[in-house]
Residue, then its C-alpha position, 0 to 999 in steps of 0.5 A: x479536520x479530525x486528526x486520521x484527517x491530518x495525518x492521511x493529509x501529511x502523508x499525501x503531503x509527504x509522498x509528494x514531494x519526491x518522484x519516488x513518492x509520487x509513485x508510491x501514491x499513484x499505486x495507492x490511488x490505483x489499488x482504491x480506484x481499483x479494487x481495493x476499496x473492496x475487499x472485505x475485511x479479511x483480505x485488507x488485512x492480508x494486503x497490510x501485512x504484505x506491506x507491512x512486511x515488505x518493509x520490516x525487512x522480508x521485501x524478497x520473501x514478500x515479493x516472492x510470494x506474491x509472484x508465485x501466487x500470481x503465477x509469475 
């Protein structure tokens, strides 16, 4: 096992051992499952700076956003 391998292994390792967690990866299984596995390269990024922002400390901006762009 190389060491992305490892590393993707101890997060889904982590992510489970909590209900919080759990869910957490349920919504990244959903978003692979779904359309995720996807997009283009562009959008990748985008979907990685909103989680990336979300917790770097602009969790309502991001929240925010994302529902006006949905329209909700």
């Amino acid at each position: 096992m190389n060491s992305a391998e490892q590393n993707i292994k101890a997060a889904t390792q982590q992510l489970r051992r909590s209900e919080r967690g759990r869910g957490a990866l349920r919504h990244v299984l959903d978003l692979l499952e779904g359309d995720g596995l996807g997009l283009d390269g562009e959008n990748q990024r985008a979907v990685l700076t909103l989680i990336v922002g979300a917790w770097q400390g602009h969790p309502e901006t991001v929240r925010d956003m994302a529902r006006e762009a949905l329209g909700k």
